[in-house]
N, CA, C and O of each residue as an XYZ file, in Angstrom:
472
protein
N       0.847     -1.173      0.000
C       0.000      0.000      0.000
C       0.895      1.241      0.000
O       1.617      1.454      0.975
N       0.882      2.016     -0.986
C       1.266      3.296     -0.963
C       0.495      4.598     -0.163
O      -0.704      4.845     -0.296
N       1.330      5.287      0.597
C       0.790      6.069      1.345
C       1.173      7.583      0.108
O       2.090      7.677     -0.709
N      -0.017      8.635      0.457
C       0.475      9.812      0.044
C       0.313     10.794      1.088
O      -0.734     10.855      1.733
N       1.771     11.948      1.392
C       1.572     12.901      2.032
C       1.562     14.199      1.407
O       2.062     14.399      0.300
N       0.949     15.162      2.166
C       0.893     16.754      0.895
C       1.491     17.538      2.091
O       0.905     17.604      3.171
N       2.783     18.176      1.827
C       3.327     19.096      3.022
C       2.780     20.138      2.763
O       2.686     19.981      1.546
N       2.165     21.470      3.030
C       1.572     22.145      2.436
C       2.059     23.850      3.136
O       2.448     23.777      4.302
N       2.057     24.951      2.664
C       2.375     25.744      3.518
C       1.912     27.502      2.353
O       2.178     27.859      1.205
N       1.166     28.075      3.474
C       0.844     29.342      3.041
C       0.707     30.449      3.640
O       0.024     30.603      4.652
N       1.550     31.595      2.883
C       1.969     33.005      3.612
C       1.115     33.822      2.772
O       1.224     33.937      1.551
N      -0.058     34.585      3.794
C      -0.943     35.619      3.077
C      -0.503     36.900      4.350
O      -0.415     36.972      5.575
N      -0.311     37.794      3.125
C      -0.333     39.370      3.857
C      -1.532     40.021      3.219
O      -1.486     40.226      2.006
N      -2.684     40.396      3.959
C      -3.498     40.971      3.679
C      -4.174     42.219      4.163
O      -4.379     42.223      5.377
N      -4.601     43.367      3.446
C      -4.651     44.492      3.718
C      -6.437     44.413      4.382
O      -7.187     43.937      3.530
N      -7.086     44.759      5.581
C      -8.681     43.954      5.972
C      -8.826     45.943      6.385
O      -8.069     46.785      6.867
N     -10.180     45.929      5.871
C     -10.674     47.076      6.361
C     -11.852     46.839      7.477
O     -12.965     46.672      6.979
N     -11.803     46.809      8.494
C     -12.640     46.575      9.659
C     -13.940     47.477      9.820
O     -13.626     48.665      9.878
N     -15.147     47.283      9.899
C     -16.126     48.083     10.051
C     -16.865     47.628     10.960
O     -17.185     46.442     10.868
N     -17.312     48.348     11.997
C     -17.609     47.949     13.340
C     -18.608     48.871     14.690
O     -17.950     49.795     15.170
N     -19.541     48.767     15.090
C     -19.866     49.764     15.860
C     -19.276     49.374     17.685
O     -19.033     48.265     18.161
N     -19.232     50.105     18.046
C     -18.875     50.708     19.142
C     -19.697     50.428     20.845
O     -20.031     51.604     20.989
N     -19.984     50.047     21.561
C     -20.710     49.621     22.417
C     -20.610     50.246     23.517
O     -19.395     50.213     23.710
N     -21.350     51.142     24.910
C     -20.319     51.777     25.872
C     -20.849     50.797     26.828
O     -22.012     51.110     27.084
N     -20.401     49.495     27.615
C     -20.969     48.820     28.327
C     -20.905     49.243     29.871
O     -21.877     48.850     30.517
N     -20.162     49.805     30.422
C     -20.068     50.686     31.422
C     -19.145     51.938     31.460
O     -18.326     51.598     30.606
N     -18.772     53.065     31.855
C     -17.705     54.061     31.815
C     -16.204     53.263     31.933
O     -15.621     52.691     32.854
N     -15.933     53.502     30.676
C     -14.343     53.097     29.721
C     -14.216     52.032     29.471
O     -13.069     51.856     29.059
N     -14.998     50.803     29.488
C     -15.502     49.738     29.108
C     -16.552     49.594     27.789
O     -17.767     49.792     27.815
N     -15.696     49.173     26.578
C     -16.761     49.667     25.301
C     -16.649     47.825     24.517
O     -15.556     47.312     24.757
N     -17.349     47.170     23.919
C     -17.282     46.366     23.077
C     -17.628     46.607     21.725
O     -18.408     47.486     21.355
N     -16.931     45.673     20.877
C     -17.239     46.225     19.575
C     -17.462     44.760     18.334
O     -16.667     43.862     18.057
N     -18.639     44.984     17.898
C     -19.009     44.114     17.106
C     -19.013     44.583     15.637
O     -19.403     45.728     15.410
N     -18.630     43.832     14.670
C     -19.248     44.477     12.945
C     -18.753     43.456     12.401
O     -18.777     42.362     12.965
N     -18.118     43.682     10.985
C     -17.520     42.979      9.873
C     -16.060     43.367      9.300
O     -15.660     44.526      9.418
N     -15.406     42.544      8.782
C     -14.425     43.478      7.889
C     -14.457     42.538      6.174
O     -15.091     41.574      5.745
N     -13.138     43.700      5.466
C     -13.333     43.043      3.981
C     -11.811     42.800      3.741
O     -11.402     43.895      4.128
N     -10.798     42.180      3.403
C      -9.803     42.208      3.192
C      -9.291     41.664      1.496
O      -9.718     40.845      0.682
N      -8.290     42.525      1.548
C      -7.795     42.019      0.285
C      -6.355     41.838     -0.035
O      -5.505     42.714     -0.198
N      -6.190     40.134     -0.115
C      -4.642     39.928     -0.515
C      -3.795     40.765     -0.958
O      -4.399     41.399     -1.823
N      -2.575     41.210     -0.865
C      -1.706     42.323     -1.273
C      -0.488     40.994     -1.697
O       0.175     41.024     -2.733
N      -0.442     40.440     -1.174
C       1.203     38.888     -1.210
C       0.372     37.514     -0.981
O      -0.275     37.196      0.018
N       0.495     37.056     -1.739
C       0.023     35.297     -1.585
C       1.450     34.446     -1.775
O       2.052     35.039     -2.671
N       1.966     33.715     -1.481
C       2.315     32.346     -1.174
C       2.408     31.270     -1.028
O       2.744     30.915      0.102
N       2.185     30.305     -1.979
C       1.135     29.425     -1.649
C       2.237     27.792     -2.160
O       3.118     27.887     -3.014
N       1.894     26.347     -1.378
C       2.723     25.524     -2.310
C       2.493     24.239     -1.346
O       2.645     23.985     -0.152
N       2.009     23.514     -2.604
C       2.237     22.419     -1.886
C       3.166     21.071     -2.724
O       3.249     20.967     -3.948
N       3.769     20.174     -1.761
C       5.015     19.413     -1.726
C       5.934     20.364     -2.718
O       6.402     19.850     -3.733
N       6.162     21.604     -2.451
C       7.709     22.427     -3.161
C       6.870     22.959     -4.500
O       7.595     23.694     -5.171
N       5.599     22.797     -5.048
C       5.098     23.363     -5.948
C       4.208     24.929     -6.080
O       3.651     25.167     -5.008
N       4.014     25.786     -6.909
C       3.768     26.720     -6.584
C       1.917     26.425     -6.770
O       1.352     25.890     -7.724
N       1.338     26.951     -5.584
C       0.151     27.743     -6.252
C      -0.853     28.134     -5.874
O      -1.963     27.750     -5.505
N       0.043     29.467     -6.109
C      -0.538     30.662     -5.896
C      -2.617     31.267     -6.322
O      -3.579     31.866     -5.841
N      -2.177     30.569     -7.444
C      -3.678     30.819     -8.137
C      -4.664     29.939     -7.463
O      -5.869     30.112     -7.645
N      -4.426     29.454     -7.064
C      -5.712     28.965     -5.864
C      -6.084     29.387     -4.849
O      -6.901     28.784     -4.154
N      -5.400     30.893     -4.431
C      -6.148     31.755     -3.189
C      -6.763     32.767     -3.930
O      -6.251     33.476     -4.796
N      -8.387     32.769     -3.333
C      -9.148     34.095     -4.026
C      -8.262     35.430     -3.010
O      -7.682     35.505     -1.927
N      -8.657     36.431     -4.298
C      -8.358     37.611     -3.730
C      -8.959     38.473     -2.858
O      -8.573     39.625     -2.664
N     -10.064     37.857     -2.227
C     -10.155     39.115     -1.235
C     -11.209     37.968      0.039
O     -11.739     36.938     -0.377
N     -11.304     38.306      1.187
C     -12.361     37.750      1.959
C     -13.169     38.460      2.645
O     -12.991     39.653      2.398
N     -13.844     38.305      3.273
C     -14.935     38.857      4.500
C     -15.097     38.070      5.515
O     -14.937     36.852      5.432
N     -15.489     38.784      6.767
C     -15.182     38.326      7.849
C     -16.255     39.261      9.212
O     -16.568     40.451      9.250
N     -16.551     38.244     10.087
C     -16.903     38.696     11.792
C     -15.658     39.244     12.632
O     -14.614     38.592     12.580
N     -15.712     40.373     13.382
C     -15.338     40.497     14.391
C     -15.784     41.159     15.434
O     -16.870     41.731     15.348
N     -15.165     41.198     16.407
C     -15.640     41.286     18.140
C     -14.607     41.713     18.550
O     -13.559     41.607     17.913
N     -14.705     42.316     19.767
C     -14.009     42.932     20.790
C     -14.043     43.648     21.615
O     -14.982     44.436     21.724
N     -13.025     43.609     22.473
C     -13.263     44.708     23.997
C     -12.488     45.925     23.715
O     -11.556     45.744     22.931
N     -12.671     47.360     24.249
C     -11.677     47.764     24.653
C     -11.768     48.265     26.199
O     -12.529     47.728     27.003
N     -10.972     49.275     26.507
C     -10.733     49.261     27.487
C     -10.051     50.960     27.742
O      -9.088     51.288     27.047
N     -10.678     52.040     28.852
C      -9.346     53.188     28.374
C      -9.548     53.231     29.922
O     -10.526     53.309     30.665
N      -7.802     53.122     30.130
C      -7.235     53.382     30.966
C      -7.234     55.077     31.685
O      -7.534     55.619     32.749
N      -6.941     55.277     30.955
C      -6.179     56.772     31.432
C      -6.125     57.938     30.709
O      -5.355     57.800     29.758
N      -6.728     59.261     30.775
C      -6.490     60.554     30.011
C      -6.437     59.851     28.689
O      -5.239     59.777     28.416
N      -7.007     59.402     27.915
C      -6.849     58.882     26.203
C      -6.643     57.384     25.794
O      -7.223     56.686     24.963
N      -5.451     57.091     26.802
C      -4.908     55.749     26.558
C      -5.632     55.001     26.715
O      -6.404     55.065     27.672
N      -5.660     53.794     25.641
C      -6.591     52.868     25.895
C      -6.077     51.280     25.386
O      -5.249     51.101     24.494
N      -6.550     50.524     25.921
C      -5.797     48.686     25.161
C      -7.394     48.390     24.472
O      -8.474     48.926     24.721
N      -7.050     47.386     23.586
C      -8.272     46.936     22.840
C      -7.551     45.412     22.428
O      -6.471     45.099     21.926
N      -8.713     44.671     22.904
C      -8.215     43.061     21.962
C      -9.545     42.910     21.117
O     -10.556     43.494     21.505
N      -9.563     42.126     19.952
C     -10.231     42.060     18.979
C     -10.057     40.499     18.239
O      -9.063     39.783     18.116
N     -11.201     40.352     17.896
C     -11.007     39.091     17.030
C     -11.597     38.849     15.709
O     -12.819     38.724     15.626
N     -10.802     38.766     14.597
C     -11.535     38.795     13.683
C     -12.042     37.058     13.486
O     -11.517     36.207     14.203
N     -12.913     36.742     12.632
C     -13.573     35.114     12.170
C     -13.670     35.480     10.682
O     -14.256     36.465     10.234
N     -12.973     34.493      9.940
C     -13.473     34.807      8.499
C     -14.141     33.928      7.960
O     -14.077     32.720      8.191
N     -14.882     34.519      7.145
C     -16.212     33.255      6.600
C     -16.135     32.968      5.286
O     -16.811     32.030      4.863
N     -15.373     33.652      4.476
C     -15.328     33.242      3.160
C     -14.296     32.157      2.862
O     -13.206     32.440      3.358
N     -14.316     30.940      2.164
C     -13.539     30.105      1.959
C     -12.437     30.869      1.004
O     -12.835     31.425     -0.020
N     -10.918     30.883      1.393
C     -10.179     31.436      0.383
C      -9.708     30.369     -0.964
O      -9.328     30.795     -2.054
N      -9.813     29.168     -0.663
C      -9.494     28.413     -1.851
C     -10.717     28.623     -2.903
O     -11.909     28.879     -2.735
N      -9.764     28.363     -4.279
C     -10.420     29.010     -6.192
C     -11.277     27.591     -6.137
O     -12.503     27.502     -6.198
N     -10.228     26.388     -5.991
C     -11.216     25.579     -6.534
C      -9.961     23.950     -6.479
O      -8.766     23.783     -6.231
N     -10.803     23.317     -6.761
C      -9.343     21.937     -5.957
C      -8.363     21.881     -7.359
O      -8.561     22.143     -8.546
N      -7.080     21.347     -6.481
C      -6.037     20.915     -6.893
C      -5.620     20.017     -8.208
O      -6.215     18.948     -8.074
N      -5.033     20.003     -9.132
C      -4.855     18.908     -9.923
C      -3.325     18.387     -9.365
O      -2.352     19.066     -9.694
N      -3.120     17.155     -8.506
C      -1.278     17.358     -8.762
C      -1.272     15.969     -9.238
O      -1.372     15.242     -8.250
N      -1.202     15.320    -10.258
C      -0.277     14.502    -10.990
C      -1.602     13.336    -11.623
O      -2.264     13.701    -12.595
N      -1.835     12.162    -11.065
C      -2.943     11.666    -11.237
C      -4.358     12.093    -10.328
O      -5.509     11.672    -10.435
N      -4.005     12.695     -9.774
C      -5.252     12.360     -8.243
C      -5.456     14.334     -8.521
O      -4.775     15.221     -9.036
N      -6.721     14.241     -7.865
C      -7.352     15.750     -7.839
C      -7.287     16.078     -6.290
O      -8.463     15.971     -5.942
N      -6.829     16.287     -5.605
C      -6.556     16.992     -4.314
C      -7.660     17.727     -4.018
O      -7.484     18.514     -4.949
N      -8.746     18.169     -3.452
C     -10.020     18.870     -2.745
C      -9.561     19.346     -1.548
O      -9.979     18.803     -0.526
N      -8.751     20.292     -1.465
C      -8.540     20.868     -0.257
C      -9.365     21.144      0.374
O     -10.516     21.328     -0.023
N      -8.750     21.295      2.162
C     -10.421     21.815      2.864
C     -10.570     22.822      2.824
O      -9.922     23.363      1.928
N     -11.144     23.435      3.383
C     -11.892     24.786      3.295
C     -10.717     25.498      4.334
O     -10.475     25.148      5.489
N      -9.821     27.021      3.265
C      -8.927     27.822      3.887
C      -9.109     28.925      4.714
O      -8.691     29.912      4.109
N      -9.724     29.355      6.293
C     -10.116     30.384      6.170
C      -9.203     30.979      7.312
O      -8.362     30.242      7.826
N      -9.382     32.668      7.847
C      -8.672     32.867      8.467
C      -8.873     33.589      9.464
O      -9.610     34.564      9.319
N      -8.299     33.326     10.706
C      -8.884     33.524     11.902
C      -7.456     35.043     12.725
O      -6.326     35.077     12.239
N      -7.782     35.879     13.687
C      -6.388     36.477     13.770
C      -7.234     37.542     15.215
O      -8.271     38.198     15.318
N      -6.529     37.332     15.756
C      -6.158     38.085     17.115
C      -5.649     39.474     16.984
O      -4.746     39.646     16.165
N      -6.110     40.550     17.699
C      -5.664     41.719     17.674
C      -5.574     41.937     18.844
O      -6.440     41.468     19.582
N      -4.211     42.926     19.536
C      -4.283     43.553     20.215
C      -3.426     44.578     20.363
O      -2.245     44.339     20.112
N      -3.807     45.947     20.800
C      -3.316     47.108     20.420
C      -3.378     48.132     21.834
O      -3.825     47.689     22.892
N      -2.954     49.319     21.724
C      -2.829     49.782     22.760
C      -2.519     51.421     21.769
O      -1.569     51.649     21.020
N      -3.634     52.300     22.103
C      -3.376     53.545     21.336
C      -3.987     54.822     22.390
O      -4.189     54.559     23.575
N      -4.187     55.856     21.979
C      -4.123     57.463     22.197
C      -5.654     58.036     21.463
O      -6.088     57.722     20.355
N      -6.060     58.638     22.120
C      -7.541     58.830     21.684
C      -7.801     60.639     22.193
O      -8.142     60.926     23.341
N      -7.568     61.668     21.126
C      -7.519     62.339     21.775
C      -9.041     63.043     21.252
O      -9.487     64.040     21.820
């Protein structure tokens, strides 16, 4: 019996515009719920040492959530989470005899920041 493995590996830098409202849940305590839209700027893409690239769509959409928090005269921390819902894979794989059906690529990412609010 022949076994097959797919090493697989992908670097996306993507530019996400966040849109979101604002919540005041008690004084300096705010949560924040909406959407964002992002769009690939660098894809990367390869599996076993092959390129391909053309199988990440260019742009996604996405949930996010979050707290913030203001400390002091302006300063404030905020963590955030985005959820993305759009599948980024074009469409499955051809590599050699066999058609590869990747699973579903999506992308998930943690924020946290700490800024000035004047």
């Amino acid at each position: 019996m022949k076994d097959f493995f797919f090493n697989s590996e992908t670097d996306l830098l993507q530019l996400s515009l966040p849109v979101f409202m604002k919540f005041e849940a008690k004084p300096n305590l705010f949560f924040n719920l909406g959407g964002f839209i992002g769009y690939n700027v660098d894809v990367s893409s390869e599996i076993n040492g092959r390129s391909t690239n053309d199988l990440i769509k260019n742009w996604e959409a996405g949930l996010l959530a979050g707290v913030e928090y203001h400390i002091y005269k302006g300063i404030f921390v905020e963590l955030r989470y985005n959820y993305g819902l759009t599948n980024l894979q074009n469409s499955p794989e051809n590599v050699g005899d066999i058609i590869e059906d990747l699973a579903e690529i999506k992308t998930r990412a943690l924020f946290f920041g700490v800024g000035f609010q004047f």
